[in-house]
py3Dmol code that shows the C-alpha trace and the ligand (Angstrom):
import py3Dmol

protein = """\
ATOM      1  CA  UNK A   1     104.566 108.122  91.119  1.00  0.00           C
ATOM      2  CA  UNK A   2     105.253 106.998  94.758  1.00  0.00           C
ATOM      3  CA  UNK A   3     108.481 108.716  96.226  1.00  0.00           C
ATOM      4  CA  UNK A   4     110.056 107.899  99.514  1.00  0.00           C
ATOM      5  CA  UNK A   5     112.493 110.734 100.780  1.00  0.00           C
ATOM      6  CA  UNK A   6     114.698 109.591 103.281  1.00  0.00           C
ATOM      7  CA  UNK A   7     116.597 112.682 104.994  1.00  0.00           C
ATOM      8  CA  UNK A   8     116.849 113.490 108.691  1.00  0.00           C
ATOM      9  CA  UNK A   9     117.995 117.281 107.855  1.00  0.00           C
ATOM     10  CA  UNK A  10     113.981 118.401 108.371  1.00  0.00           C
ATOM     11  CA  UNK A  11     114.547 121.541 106.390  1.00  0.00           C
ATOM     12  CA  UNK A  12     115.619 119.827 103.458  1.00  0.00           C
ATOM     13  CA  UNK A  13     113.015 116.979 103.633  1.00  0.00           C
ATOM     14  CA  UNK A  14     110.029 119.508 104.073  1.00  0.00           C
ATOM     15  CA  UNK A  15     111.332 121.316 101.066  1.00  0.00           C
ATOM     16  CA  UNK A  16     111.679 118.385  98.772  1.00  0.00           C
ATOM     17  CA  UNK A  17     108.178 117.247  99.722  1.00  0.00           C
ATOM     18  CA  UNK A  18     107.194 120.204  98.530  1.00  0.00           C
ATOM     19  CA  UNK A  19     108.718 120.694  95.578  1.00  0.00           C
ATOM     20  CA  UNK A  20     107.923 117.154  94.326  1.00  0.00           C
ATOM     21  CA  UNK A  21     104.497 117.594  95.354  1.00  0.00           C
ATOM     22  CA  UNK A  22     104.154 120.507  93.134  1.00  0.00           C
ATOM     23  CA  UNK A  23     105.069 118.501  90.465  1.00  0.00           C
ATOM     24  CA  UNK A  24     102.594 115.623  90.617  1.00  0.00           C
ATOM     25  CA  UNK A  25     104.547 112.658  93.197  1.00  0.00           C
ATOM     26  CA  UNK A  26     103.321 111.529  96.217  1.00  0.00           C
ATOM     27  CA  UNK A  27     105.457 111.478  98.606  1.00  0.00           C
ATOM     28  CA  UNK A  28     106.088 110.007 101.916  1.00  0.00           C
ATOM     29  CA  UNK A  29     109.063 110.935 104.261  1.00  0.00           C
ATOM     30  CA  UNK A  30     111.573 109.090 106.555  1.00  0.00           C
ATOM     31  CA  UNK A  31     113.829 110.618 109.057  1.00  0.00           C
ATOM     32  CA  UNK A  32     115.858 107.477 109.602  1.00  0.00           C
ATOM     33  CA  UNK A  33     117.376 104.578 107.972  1.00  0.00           C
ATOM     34  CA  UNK A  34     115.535 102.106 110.168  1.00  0.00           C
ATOM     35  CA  UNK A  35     111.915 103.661 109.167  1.00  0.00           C
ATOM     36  CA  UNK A  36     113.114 103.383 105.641  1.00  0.00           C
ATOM     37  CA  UNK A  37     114.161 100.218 105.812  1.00  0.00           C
ATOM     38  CA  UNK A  38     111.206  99.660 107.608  1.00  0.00           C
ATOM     39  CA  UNK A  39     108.309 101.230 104.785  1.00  0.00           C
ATOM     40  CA  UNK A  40     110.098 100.438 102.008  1.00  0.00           C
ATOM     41  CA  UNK A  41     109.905  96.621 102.560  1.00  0.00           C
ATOM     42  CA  UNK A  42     105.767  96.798 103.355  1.00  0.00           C
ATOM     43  CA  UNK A  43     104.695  99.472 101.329  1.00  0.00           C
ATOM     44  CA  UNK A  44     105.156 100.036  97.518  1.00  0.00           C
ATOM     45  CA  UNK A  45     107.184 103.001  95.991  1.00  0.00           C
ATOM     46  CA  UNK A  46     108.445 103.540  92.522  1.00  0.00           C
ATOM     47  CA  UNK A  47     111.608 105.232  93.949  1.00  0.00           C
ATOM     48  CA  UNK A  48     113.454 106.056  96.974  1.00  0.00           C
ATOM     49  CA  UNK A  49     115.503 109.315  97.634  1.00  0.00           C
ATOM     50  CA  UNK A  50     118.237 107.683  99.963  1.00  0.00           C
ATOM     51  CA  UNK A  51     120.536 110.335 101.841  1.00  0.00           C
ATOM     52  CA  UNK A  52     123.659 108.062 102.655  1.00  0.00           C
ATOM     53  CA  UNK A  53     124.228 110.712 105.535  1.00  0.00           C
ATOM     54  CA  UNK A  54     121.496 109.517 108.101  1.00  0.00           C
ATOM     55  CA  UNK A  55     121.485 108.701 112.296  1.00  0.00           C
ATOM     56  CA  UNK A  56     121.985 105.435 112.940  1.00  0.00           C
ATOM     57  CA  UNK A  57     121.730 103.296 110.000  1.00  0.00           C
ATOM     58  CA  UNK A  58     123.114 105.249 107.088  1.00  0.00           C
ATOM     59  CA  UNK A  59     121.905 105.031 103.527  1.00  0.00           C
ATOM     60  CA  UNK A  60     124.263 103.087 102.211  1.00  0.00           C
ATOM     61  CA  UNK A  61     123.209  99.934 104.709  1.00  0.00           C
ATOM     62  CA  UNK A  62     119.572 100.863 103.887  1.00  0.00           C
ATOM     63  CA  UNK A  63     120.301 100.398 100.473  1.00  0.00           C
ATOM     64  CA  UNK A  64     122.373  96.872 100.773  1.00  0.00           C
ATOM     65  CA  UNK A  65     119.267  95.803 103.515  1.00  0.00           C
ATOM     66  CA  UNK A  66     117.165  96.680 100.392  1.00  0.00           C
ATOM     67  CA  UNK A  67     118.998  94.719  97.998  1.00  0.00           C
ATOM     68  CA  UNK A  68     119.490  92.042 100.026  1.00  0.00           C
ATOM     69  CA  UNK A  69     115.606  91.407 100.420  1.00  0.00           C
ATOM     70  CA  UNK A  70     115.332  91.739  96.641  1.00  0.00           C
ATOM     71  CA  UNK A  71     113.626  95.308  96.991  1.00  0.00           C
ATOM     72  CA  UNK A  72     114.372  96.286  93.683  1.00  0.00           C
ATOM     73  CA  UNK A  73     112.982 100.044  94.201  1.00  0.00           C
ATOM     74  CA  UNK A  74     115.203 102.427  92.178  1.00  0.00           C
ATOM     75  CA  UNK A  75     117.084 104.566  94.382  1.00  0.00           C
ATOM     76  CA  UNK A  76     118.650 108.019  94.230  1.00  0.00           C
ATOM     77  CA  UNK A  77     121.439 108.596  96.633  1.00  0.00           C
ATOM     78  CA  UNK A  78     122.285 111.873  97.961  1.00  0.00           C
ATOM     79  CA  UNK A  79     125.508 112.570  99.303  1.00  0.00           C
ATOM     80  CA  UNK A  80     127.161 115.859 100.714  1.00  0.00           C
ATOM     81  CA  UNK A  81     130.634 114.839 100.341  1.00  0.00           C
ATOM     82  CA  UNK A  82     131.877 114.944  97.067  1.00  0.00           C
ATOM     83  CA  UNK A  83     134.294 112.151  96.162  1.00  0.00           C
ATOM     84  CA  UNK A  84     134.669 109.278  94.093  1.00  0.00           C
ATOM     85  CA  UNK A  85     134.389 106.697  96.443  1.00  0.00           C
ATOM     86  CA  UNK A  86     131.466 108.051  97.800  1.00  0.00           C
ATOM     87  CA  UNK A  87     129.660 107.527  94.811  1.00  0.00           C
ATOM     88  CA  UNK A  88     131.693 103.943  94.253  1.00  0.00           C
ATOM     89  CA  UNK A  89     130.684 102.997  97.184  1.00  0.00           C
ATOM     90  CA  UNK A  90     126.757 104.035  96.735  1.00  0.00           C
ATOM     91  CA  UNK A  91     126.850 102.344  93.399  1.00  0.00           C
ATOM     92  CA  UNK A  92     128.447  99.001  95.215  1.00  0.00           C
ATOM     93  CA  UNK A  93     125.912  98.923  97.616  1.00  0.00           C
ATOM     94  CA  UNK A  94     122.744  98.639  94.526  1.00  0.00           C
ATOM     95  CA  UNK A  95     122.039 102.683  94.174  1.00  0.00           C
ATOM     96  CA  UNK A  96     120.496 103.494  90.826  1.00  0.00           C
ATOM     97  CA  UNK A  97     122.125 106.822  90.363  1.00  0.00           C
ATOM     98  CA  UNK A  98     123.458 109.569  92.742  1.00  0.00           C
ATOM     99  CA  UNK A  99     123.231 113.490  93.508  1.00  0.00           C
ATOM    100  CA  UNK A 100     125.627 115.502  95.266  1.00  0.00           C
ATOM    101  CA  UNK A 101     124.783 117.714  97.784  1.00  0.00           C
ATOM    102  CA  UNK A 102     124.014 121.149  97.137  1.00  0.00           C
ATOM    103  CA  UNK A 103     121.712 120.130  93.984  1.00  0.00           C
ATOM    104  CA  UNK A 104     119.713 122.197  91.792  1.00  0.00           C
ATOM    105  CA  UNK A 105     115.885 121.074  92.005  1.00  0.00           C
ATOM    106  CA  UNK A 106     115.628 121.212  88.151  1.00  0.00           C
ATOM    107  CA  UNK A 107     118.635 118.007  88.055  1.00  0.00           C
ATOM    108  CA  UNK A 108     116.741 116.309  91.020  1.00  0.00           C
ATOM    109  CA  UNK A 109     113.335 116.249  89.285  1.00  0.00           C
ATOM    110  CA  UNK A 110     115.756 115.344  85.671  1.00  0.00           C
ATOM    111  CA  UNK A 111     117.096 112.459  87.587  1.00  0.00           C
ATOM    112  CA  UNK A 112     113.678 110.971  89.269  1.00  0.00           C
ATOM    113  CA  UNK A 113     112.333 111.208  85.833  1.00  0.00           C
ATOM    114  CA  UNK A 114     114.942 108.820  84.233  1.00  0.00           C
ATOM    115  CA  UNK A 115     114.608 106.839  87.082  1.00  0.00           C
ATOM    116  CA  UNK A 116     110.238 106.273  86.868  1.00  0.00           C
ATOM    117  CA  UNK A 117     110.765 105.363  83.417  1.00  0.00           C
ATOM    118  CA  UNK A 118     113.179 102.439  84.200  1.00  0.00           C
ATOM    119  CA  UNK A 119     110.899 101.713  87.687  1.00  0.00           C
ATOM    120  CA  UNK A 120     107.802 101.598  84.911  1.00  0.00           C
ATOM    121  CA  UNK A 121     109.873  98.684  82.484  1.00  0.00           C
ATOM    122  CA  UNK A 122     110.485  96.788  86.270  1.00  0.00           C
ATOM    123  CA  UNK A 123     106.747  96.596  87.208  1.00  0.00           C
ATOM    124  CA  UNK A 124     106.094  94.113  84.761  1.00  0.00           C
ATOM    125  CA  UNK A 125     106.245  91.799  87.614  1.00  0.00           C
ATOM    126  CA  UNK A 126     104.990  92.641  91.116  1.00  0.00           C
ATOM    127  CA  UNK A 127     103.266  89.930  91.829  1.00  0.00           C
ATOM    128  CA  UNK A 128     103.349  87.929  94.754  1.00  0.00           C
ATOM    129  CA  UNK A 129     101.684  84.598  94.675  1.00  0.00           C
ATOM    130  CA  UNK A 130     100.799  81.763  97.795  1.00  0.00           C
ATOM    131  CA  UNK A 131      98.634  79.212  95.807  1.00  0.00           C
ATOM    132  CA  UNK A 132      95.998  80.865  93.999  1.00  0.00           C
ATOM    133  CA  UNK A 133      96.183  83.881  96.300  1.00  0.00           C
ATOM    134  CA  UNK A 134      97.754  86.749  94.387  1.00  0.00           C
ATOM    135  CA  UNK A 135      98.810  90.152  95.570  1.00  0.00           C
ATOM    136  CA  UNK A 136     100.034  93.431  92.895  1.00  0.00           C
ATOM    137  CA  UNK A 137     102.893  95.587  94.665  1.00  0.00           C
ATOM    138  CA  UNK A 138     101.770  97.856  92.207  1.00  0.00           C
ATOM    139  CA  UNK A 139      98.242  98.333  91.269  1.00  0.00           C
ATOM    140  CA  UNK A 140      97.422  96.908  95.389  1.00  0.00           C
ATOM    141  CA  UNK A 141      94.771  94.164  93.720  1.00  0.00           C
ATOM    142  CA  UNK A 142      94.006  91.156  96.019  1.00  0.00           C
ATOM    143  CA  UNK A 143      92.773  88.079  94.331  1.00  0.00           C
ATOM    144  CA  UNK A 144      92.099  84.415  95.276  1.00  0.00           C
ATOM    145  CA  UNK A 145      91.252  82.451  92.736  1.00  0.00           C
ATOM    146  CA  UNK A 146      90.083  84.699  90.764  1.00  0.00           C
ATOM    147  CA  UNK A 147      87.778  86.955  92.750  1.00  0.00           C
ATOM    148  CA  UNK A 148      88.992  90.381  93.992  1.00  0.00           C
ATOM    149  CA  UNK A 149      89.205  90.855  97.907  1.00  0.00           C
ATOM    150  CA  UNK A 150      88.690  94.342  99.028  1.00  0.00           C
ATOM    151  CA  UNK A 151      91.279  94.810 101.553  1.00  0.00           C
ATOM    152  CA  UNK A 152      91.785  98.101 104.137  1.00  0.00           C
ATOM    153  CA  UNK A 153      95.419  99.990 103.632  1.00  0.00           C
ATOM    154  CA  UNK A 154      96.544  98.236 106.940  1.00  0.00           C
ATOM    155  CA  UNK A 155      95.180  94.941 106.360  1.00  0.00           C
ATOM    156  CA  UNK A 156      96.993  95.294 102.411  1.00  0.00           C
ATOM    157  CA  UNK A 157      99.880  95.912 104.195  1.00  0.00           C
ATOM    158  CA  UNK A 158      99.758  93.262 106.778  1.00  0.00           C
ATOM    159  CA  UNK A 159      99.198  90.663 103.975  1.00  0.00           C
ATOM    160  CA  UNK A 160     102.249  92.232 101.579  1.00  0.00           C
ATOM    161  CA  UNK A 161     104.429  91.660 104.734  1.00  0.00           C
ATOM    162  CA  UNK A 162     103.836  88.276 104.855  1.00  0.00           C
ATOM    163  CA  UNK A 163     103.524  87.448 101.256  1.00  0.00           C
ATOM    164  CA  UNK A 164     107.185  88.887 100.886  1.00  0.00           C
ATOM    165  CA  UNK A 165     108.319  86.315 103.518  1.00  0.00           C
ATOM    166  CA  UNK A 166     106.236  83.409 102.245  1.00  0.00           C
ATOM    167  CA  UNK A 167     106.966  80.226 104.089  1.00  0.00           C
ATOM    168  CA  UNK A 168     108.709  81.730 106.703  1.00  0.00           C
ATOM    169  CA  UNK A 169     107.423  82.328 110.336  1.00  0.00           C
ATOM    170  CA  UNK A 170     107.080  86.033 111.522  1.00  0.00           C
ATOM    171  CA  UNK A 171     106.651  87.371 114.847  1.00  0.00           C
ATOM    172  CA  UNK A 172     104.499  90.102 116.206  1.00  0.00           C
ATOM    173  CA  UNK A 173     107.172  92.426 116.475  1.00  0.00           C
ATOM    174  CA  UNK A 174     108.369  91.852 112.954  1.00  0.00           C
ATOM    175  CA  UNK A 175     105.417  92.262 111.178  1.00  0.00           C
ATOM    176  CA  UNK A 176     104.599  95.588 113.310  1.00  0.00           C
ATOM    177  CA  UNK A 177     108.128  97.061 112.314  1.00  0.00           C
ATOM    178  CA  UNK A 178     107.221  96.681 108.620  1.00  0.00           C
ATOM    179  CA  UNK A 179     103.649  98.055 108.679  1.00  0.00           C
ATOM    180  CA  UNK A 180     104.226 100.783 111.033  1.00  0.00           C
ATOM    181  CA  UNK A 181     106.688 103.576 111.530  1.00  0.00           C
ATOM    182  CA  UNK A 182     108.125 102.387 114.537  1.00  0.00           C
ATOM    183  CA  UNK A 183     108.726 105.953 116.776  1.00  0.00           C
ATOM    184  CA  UNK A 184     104.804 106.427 115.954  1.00  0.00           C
ATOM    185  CA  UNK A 185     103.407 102.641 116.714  1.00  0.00           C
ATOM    186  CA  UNK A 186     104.792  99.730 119.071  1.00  0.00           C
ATOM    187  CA  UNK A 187     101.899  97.826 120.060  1.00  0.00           C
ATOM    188  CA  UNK A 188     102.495  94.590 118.134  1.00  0.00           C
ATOM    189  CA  UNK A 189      99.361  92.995 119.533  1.00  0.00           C
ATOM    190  CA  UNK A 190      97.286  95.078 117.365  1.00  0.00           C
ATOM    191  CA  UNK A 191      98.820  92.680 114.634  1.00  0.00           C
ATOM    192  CA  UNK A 192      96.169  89.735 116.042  1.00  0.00           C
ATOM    193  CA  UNK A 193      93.174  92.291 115.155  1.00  0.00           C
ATOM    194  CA  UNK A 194      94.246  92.410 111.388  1.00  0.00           C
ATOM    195  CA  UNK A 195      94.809  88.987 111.380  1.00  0.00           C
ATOM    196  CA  UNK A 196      91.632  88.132 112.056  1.00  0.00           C
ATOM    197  CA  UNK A 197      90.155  90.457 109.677  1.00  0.00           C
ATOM    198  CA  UNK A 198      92.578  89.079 107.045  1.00  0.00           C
ATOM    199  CA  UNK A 199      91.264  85.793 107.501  1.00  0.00           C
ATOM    200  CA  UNK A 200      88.014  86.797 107.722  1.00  0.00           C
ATOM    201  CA  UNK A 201      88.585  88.055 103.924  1.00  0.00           C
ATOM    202  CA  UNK A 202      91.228  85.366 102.620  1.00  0.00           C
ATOM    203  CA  UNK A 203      90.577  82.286 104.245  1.00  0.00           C
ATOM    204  CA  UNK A 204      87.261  81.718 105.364  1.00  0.00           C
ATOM    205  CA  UNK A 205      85.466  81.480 102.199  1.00  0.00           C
ATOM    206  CA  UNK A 206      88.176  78.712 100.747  1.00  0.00           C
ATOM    207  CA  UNK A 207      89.057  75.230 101.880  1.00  0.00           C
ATOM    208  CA  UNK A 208      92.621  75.680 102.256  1.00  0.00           C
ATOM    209  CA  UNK A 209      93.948  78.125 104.914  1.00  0.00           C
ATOM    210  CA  UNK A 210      96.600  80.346 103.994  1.00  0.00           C
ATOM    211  CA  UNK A 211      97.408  82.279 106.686  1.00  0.00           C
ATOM    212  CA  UNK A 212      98.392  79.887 109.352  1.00  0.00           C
ATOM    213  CA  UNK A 213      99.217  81.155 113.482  1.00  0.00           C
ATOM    214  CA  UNK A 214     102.596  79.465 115.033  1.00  0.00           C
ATOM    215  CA  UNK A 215     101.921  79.463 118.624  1.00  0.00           C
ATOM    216  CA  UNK A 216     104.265  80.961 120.622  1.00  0.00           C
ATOM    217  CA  UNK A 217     106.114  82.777 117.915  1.00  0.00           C
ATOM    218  CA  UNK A 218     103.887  84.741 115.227  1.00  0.00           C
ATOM    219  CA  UNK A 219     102.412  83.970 111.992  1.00  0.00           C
ATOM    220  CA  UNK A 220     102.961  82.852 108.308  1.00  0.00           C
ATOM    221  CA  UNK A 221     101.729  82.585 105.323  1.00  0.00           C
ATOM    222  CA  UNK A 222     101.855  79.201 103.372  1.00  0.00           C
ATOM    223  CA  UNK A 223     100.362  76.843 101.051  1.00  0.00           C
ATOM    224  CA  UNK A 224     101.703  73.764 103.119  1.00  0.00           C
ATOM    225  CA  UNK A 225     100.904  72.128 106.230  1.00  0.00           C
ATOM    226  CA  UNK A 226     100.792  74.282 109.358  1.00  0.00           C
ATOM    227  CA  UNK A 227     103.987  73.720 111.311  1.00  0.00           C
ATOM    228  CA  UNK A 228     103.712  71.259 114.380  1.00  0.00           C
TER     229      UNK A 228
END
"""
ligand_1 = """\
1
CA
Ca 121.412 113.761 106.194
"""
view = py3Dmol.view(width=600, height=400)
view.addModel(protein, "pdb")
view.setStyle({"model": 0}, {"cartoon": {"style": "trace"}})
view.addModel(ligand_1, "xyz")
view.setStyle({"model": 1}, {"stick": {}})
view.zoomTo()
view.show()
């Protein structure tokens, strides 16, 4: 199991890490709503930890931004302040469940289990298709008609990016934003380099080019014919 804590109180964060590490989860952490916003649509996790309490954009906008992509990802909301509209108002905004701040570890670790079993019954389909070029959110698998492509983590990630967005043009920048954490990586050139090796791996040896370069603006990936 995949977790994604997102909590910018570094105490707390380190701790939960921990703790979840101890029990088995693997677990990645973001300081800010924009970085979560940011992994969760390019990476796979089976759930997010979402503190609604965050710098900039707060959990509850990660969680509708989520939503509104069709990132289905249970999430766990934390909150510190303990009223009924919080909670309303987590559950409105596509929250799986919620935890209010202080919380024993024990009822954390109760609640992410309940949650994996439900994110289990959901991964029945996380596939992503552009003709016969397929791509598993879940198990990572890479196939074009029929034959596996072995794919680096960056490259994976590049390609799930653009696969979510099928059809529609993305720029440098965007793609960049979704495979990196932006405070650690802002060179969206970099982008042309996996590109290349993407092809390389997904295009060359077939007749019809999926991965198609719109000049002046970015890239896509499509089935149909490049855009004029
Ligand atoms: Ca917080």
């Amino acid at each position: 199991m995949h977790v994604l804590i997102v909590e910018d109180e570094a105490k707390l964060s380190a701790y939960l890490k921990r703790g979840l590490e101890e029990e088995g989860y693997a677990v990645d952490l973001a300081h800010n709503g924009h970085d979560a916003l940011a992994w969760a649509r390019t990476m796979h996790f089976d759930m997010i930890v979402l503190d609604i309490m965050l710098p900039g954009m707060d959990g509850l906008a990660v969680c509708q931004a989520l939503r509104e992509r069709d990132i289905r990802t249970p999430i766990l909301m934390l909150t510190a302040r303990d009223t009924v509209d919080d909670r309303v108002v987590g559950l409105d905004a596509g929250a799986d469940d919620y935890l209010v701040k202080p919380f024993a570890f024990k009822e954390l670790l109760a609640r992410l289990r309940a949650l994996g079993r439900r994110s289990t019954e959901q991964e029945k389909s996380t596939v992503l298709t552009v003709g016969e070029l397929s791509l598993d959110t879940a198990t990572h698998q890479v196939t074009r008609d029929g034959q596996l492509i072995n794919l680096a983590a960056k490259e994976y990630a590049v390609l799930e990016c653009l696969m979510r967005e099928k059809n529609r043009v993305l720029t440098r920048d965007a793609i960049a934003d979704h495979v990196w954490d932006y405070s650690t990586f802002n060179e969206s050139n970099v982008i042309d380099v996996y590109i290349r090796n993407l092809r390389r791996k997904v295009d060359d040896p077939f007749d019809t080019k999926l991965i198609q370069t719109v000049r002046g603006v970015g890239y896509r990936i499509s089935e149909d014919a490049p855009l004029e």
